[in-house]
N, C-alpha and C positions, 0 to 999 in steps of 0.2 A: 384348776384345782380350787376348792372352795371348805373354810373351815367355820364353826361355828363355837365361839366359848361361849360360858357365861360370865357377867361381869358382875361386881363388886355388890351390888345395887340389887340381886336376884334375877332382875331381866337378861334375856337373852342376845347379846350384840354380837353381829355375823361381820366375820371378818374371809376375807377372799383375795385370791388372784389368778391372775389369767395371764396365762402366755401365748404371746400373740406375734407374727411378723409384721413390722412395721412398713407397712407400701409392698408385701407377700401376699401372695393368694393360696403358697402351698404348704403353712405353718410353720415354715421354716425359724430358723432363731432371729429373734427380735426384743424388743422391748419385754419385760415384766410388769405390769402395773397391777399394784396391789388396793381394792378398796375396803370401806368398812358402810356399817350400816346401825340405824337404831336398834334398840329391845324392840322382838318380836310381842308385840301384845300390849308395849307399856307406852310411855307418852313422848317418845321420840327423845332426840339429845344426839349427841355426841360420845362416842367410846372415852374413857380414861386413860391416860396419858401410858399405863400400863399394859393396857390391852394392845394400843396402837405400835410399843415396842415387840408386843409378841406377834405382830401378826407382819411385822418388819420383819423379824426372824425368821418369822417361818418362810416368808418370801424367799428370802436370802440364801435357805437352805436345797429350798426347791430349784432355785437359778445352780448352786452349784451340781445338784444334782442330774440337771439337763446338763451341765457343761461336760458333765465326767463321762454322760451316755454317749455324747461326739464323741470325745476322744476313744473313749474307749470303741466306736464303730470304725471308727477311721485309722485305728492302730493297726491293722491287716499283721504280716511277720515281718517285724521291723528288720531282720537279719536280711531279710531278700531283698537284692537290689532289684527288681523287678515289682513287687508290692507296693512300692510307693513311687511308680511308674509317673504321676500327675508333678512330682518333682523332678524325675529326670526328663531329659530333652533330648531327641537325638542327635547327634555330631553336626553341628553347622558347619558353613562354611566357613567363619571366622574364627570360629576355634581349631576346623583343620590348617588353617592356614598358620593360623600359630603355634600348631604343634611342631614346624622346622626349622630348623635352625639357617644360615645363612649358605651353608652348602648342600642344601635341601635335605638334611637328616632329621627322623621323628629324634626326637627330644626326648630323652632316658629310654633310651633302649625300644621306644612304643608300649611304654606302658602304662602311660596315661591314654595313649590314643587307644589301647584294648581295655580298657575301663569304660570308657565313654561309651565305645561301641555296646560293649555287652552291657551297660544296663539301660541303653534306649536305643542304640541300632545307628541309622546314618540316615541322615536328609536325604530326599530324592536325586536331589542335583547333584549330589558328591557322590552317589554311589558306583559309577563307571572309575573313579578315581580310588576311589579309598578298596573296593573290590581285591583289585590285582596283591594288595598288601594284606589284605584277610586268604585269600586263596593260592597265598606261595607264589603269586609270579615275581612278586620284589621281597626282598632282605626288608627287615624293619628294620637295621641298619644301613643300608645302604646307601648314597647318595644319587641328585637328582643327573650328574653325567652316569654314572653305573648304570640307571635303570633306562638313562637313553640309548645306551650302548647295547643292553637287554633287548630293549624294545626293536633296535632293528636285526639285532640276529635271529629273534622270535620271527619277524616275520617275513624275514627270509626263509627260516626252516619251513612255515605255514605253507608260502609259497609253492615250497618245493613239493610237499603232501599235496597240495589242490592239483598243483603237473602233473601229481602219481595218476590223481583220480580222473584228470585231463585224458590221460592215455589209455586209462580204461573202456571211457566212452570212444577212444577212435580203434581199439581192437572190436568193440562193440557192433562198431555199425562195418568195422571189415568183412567181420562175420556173418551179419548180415547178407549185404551185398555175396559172399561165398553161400551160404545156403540159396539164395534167391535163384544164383546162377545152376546150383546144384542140382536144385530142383526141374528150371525147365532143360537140362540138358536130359533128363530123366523122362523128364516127359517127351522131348521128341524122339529119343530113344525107344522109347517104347513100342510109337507108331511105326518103326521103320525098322525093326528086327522080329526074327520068327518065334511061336509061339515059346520053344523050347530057351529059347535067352532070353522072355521074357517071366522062363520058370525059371529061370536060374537070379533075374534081377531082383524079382519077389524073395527069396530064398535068403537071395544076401540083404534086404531090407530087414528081412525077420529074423536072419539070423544079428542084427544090428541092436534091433530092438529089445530081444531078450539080454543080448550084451550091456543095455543100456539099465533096463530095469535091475539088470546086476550089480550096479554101479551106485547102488543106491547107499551107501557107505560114504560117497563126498571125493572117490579116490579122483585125479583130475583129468579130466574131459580133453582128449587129443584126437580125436576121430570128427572130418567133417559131417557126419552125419548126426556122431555125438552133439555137436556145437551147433548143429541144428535142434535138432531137439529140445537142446535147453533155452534156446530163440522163442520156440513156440512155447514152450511153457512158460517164458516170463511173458509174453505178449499174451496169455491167456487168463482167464478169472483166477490160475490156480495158484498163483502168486497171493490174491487176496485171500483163499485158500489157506495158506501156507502162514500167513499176517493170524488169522482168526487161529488157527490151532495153537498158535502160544503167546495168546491174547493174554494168558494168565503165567506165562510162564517166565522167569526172569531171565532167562538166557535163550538165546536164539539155536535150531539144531544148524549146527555146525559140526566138523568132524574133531575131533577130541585130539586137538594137538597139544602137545605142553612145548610153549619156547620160554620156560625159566622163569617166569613172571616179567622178561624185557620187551622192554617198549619202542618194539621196530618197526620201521616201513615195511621192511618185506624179512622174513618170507612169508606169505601168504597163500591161502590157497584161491585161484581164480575163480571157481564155483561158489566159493565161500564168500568171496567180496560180491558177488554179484547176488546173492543173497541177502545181504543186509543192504546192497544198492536196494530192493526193491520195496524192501520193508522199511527202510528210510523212508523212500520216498511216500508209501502210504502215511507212516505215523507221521509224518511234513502234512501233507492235506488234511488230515485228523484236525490234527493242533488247533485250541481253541483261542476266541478273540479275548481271552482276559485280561491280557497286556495291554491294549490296543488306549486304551484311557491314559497308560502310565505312560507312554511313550509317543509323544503330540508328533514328534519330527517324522520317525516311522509309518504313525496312523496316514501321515500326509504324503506320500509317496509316489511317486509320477507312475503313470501305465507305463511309460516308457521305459524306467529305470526298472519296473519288475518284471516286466515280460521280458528283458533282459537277462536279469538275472536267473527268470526261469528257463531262458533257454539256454544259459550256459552250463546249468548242471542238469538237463536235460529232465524237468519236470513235467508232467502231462495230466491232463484230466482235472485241468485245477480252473475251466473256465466257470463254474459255478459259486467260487471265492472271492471275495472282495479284493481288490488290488492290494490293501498294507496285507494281506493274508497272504495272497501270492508270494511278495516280498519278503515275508516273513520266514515262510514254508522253505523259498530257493534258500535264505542261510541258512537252515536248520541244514538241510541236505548238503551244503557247502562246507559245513565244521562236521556233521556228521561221518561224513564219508571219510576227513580227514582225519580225524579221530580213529576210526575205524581201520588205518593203516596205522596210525601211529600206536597205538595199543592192540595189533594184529591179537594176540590172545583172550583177549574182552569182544574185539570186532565192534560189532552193536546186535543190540538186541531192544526190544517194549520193553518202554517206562524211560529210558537214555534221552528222549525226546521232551519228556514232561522236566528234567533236571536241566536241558539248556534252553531249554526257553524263555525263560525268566531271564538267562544272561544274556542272551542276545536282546532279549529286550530293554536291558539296562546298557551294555558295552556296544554302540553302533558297530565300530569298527572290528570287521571278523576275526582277522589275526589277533587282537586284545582279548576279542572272547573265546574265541578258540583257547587260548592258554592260560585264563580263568577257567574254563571250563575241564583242562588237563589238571589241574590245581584238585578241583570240586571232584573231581574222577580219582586221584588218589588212594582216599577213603571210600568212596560211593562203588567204584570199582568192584568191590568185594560183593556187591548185591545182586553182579549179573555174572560172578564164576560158574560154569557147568556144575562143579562139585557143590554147589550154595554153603559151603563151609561158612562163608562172612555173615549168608542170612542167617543159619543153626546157631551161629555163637551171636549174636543180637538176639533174635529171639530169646537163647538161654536167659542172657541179660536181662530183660523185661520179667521173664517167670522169674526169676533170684531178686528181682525187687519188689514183683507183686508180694512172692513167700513174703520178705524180710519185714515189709511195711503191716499187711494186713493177712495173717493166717488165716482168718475164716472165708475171707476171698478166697485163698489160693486152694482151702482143702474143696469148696464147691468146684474149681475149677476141675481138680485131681477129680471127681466122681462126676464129671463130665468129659472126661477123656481129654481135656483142653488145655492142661497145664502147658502144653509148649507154645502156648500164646499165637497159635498158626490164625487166628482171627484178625494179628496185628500187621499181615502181612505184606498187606500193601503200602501200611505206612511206615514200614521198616525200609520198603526198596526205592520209593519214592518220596523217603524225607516228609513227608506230612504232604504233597506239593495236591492232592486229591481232595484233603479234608480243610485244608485251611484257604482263603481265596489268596489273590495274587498277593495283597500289601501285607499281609499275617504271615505269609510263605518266606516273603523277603525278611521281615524282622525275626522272624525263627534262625533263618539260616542265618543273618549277621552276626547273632549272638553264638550262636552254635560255632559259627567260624572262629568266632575272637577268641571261643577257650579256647581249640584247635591251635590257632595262632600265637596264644599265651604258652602252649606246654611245647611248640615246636622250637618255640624261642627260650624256652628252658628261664622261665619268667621264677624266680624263686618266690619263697613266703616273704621273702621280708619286702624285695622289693615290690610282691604285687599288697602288701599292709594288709588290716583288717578285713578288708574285701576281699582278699582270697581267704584268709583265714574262715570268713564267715561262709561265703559261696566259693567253693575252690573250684576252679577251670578244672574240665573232664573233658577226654575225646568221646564219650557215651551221652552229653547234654539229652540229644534228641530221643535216647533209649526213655530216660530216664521222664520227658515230656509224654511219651510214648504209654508208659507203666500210669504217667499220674492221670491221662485219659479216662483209663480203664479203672483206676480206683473211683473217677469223679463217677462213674455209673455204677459202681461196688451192690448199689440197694437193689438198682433193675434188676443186676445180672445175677444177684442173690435171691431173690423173689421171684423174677417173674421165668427167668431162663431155666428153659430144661435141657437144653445142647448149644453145642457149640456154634453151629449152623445158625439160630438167633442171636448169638452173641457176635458171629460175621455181621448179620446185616444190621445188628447196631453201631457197628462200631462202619461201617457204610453210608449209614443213616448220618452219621457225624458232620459231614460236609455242610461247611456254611454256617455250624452253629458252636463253633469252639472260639472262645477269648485267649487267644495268644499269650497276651499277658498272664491271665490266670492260671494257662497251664504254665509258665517260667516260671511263676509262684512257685506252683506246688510240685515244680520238679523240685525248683531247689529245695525244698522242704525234705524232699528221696536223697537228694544228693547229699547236703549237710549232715542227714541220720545214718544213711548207709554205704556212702562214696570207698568208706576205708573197712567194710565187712563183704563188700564184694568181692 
């Protein structure tokens, strides 16, 4: 800035300053240095003692004025513990460590440890630790003998699920071996009896056959011929077939059992497990290397120990894979399949592969992440029912925050037929895990778990202070993440959108270009305005 008075005298004395970073090349704040200069036109001199107070002044006033434009840029919403993100730090390991007490208990109830987390998440190296206490497999009560004594009855139960699915593959290849036999006895039969039992053994083939396409219901397979059949078909393309038809769809066809919402090994239907056995195993060799950086011990993994482990849960087609991917793939398939009995009414289904992968990449050990994983499945659960009752009431959720926050958003959506938010859909079933990359995916869901964690422990106002008062813990976080997306593009999708179908592949398009942090911002922004008009 540069100013000019006149002085006492009539001449004109130029008084100035410049702001400038000292040892900066990019103007940042620095030094002020203010100078002056003779009358323009007259016989030089020096300004008067009066002149040099006003041009002090005005310096002074211009320095505050820069000072106030920081602040004021770097205020973001003081209320979010998430906005001023450059002060918090994620949970180290010496502050977990002194969150316990001498008999290994968190320290008020965990309610400093579920502060910490939700407003900057958890260092890498503590995350297989501090996990199992955000996702219900330990009490934030609890003591450090409790959760040993947990620890090995978990994985004893685990055990006992991977035997289930042990026994599967040895009915598997009985049957087999009984087709195989079945077959060539058929065929020497054939050569060695007259024409008319060879009309009679066609007959009963085809009369088999039509049996079988009858059967198309799910009812369960008892006929050796049946058990053939369904041989050939899983050894066939039409498994990949079968993979590609509900590529989009959150639930796997399975036959429409209701066992109560409990969570048993059996009963199950045998057709049915072997159905999600096969899609398992595809969405396994799918699965991408994004982990593969966060997880050094894994990335480094002998041929030896993964060719192993693919051959005990009997993977195939995976010699085009890097070996940690190999490795990777047999646990997915190992906790998948386990899962898959222990939640017989869920089973599995696409997208269930994209939610544990992140945690076996975090938890080495399977049985720990297996029951992280039954934890995170809980809530998530509801994303892959038949009836999608969990996704319809999410979805509602998103459209009742778009209305609440911005009506002119929500009526374009209404005269695009889009209000029920079906554009969000993918990242309703699979958590963001699509749109955000691997380390944005994991600080999402840390924080998303801690509120979780906070209201399941019945965390009150007083004791979680100001901070919940200001951000209150909601089991909706990621809805509400969800909704502030779709506001950040509010201009696009009002401007340039004429259907919903553009407004899917924007919100597709999103992958890789979302700030994590900024959307926690502006959730809590949804959350603190409308958490209690929902």
């Amino acid at each position: 800035m540069f100013g000019v008075f006149s002085g006492d005298d009539g001449r004109r004395t130029g008084y100035g300053f410049v702001e400038g970073a000292v040892g900066k090349s990019d103007g940042g704040a620095g030094a002020i240095f203010w100078i002056t200069g003779g009358g323009v036109g007259g016989s030089g001199g020096y300004s008067s003692a009066s002149n040099v107070g006003i041009a002090i002044a005005v310096t002074v006033m211009a320095g505050l004025a820069v000072a106030a434009t920081l602040v004021y840029s770097k205020r973001g919403h003081l209320q979010s513990p998430w906005s001023r993100r450059r002060r918090k730090h994620a949970l180290q390991p010496k502050q977990w460590k002194a969150l316990f007490d001498e008999d290994g208990r968190l320290c008020d109830g965990g309610v400093t440890f579920l502060k910490k987390v939700r407003s900057g998440g958890v260092h890498p190296s503590l995350r297989a630790e501090v996990w199992p206490f955000l996702l219900d497999v330990y009490d934030l009560k609890s003591s450090k003998e409790e959760r040993d004594a947990l620890k090995a009855k978990n994985r004893k139960e685990y055990k006992k699920l991977r035997a289930q699915c042990q026994e599967t593959y040895k009915r598997s290849d009985s049957t087999n071996e009984i087709c195989d036999r079945n077959n060539d006895d058929i065929s020497n039969q054939s050569s060695e009896v007259i024409d008319t039992d060879s009309q009679a053994n066609e007959e009963t083939v085809e009369s088999n056959k039509n049996e079988d396409s009858k059967r198309g219901d799910g009812s369960e397979v008892t006929s050796k011929t049946d058990t053939c059949s369904e041989r050939e078909s899983s050894d066939s393309d039409s498994s990949q077939e079968e993979a590609d038809k509900i590529q989009h769809s959150p639930t796997p066809q399975k036959p429409n059992t209701n066992t109560g919402g409990e969570k048993t090994s059996f009963p199950y239907r045998s057709e049915s497990f072997a159905t999600w056995q096969r899609i398992i195993r595809l969405d396994a060799i799918r699965a991408n290397d994004e982990w593969i950086t966060f997880s050094p011990s894994q990335a480094s993994v002998s041929v030896t120990k993964a060719q192993q482990l693919a051959k005990k849960v009997m993977l195939k087609d995976y010699s085009h894979l890097e070996t940690c991917r190999v490795f990777h793939a047999g646990r997915l398939v190992a906790i998948l399949e386990a899962y898959a009995l222990y939640d017989s009414e869920i089973g599995y289904c696409q997208g269930m592969s994209d939610l544990l992968s992140p945690i076996i990449s975090v938890v080495e050990d399977n049985s720990e992440a297996f029951w992280c994983f039954v934890g995170f499945m809980k809530k998530a659960r509801h994303n892959f029912r038949l009836d999608e009752v969990g996704i319809r009431r999410q979805l509602d959720i998103v459209s009742k925050i778009i209305k609440g926050k911005d009506s002119h958003l929500y009526r374009h959506l209404e005269e695009l037929q889009a209000e029920d938010c079906f554009f969000v859909y993918r990242m309703v079933v699979v958590l963001f895990r699509r749109e955000l990359n691997f380390e944005q995916t994991l600080c999402l869901w840390e924080v998303m778990w801690a509120d979780q964690t906070a209201i399941r422990a019945g965390i009150t106002k007083s004791a979680w202070g100001r901070m919940r008062l200001r951000a209150p813990p909601t089991e909706d976080l990621l809805l509400y993440a969800i909704a502030a997306c779709v506001l950040q593009k509010r201009k696009q999708i009002i401007e340039k959108y004429s259907s919903m179908d553009e407004i899917l592949r924007e919100c597709n398009s999103m992958a890789g270009h979302l700030d994590v942090w900024k959307l926690l911002d502006d959730a809590h922004d949804l959350v603190v305005t409308l958490h209690d008009k929902l």
